[in-house]
N, C-alpha and C positions, 0 to 999 in steps of 0.2 A: 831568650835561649842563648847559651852559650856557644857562639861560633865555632870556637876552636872545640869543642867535645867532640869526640867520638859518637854520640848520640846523632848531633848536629849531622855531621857528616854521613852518616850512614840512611837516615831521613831523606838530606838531601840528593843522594845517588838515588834512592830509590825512587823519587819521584822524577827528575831524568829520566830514570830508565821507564819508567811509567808513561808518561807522554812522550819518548823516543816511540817506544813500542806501540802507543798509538796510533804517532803519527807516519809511519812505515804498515800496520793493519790496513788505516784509510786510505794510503795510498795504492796497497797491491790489490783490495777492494776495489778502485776507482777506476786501475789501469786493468782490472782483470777481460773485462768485454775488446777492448783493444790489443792486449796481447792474443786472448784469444781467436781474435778475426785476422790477427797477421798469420797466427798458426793454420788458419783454415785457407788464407787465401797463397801461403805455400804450397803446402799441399795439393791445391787446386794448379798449384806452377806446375808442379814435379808431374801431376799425371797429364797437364798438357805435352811434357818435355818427353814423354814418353809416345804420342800422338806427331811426334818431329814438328812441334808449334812452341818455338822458344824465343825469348828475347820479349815478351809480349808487356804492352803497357796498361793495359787495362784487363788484369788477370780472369774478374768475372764477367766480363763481354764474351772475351776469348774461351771461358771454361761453358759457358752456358752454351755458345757456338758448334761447340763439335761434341763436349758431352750431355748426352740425352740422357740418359737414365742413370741411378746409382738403388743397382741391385744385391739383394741376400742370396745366395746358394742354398738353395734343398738339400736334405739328404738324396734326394735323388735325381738329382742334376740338373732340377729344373730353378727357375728364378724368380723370387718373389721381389715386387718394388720396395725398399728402403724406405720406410713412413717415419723413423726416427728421426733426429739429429746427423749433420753432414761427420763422421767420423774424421779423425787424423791418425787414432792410436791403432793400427789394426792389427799387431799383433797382440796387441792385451785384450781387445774383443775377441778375436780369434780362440785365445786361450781360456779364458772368463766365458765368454757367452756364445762361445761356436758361432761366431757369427763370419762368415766368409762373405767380404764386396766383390763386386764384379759389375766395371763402368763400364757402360752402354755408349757408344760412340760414333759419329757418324763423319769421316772426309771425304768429302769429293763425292758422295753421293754413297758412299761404300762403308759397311756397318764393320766395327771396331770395338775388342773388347781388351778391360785393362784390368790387371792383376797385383795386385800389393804383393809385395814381397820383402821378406825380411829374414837377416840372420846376423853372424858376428864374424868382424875379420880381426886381422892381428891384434889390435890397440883397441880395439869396441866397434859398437854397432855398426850395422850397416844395413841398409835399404833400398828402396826402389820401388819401378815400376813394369812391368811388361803389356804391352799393346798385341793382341795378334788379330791377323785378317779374319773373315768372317767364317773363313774353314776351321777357325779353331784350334789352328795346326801352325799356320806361317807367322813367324814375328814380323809386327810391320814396326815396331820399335820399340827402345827398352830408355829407364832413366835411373841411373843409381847412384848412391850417395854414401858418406859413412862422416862417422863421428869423429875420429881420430889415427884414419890410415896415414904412414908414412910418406910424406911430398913426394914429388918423382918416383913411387913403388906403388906401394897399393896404393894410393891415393886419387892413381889412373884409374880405376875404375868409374873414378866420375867425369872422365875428359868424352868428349863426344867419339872420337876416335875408337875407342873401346865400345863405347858403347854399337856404335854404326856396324861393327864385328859382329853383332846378334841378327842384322835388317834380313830377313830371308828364310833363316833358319829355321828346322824344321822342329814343331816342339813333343810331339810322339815319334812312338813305334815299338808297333805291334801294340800299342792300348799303354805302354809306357814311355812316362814323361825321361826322354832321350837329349831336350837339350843342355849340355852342358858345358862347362868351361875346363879345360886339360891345361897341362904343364907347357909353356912356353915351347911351341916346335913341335910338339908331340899330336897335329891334330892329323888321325885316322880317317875320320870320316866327316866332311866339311859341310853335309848336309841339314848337322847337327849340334854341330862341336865347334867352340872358338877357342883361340890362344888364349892363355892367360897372361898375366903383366911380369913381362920378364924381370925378375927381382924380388918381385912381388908374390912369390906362391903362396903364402899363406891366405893372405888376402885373395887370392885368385879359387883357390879353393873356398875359401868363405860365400865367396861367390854361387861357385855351383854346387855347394850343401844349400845354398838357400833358394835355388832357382829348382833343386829338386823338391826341398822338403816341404816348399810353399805350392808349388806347382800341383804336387801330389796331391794337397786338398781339392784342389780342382775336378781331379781325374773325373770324378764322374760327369758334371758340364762338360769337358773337354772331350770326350769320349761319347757323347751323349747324340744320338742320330739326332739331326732338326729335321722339320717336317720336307722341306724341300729335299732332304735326302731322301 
């Protein structure tokens, strides 16, 4: 065959590109089970970080340690145990298969329940975690995170500082989800409401569009008498 032809050359690209595209298949085939156990044992960081259990080196000692159960939401506010797969995507379940988690948690002796949550700030997504004490009411701690908020603006919503702004606060009243995040200065009523990141409104607001509209699937759990009531 003639080297220099056009033939030649065209043959030869394509079979490059033939075994390129192979060997990039078998490799994202090979590494698929290893990315996805980094992704799962993230995940398992973010809702320890939310549990105020951070820095941890052995992520599933520490996740199996204080969380107990990874439960489904009822429509009626009760909770069914999770027999699937450990999730990571929960808003696409959420939205796909109405599936609501709700992590069963236990510190110090004292029962803990965690909340996914998710929505969008200035520049993309953004996420997290909320903890609250076993009244169903108090945050014992929140973990949030985003994709591409602005350094020193919104980007503060993932520094502990911010976050530690949530530890206490109350997350009804009157049967509605009350906790939110207000405009830098502006906060009314502190039994419920934290500052937002001065600079940062947008992102602050992203905040508490997502801490209401995620929350709100809860309502009925949340809202739900337990037997020792």
């Amino acid at each position: 065959m003639n080297t220099n032809s056009n033939s030649y050359t065209l043959i030869y690209a394509s079979v490059i590109v033939i075994i390129v595209a192979f060997l990039l298949a078998f490799v994202s085939s090979s590494l698929r089970e290893t990315q996805q156990k980094n992704v799962e044992l993230d995940t398992k960081k973010q809702i320890l970080a939310a549990l105020n259990v951070r820095d941890v080196k052995d992520v599933d000692a520490e996740y199996n340690k204080y969380v107990k159960r990874d439960m489904l939401m009822n429509a009626d506010g009760t909770l069914t145990e999770n027999t699937g797969s450990f999730a990571t995507a929960y808003e696409k379940e959420a939205k796909e298969n109405s599936r609501l988690h709700v992590f069963e948690a236990e510190v110090d002796g004292q029962k803990k329940y965690i909340f996914p949550v998710y929505g969008a700030g200035l520049w993309g997504a953004i996420w997290g975690y909320v903890a609250l004490n076993d009244d169903k009411d108090t945050v014992y701690g929140t973990y949030f995170s985003h994709a591409s908020e602005t350094p020193g603006l919104g980007a503060e919503i993932a520094t502990s500082q911010f976050q530690n702004e949530f530890v206490g606060k109350k997350t009804l009243s009157d049967g509605e989800i009350a906790l939110s995040v207000v405009k830098y200065g502006k906060v009314e009523n502190p039994s419920n409401q934290v500052d937002g990141i001065s600079g940062g409104t947008i992102t602050s607001t992203g905040v508490d569009a997502m801490l209401k509209n995620c929350l709100s699937n809860y309502k009925s759990f949340l809202t739900k008498k337990t037997e020792e009531d």
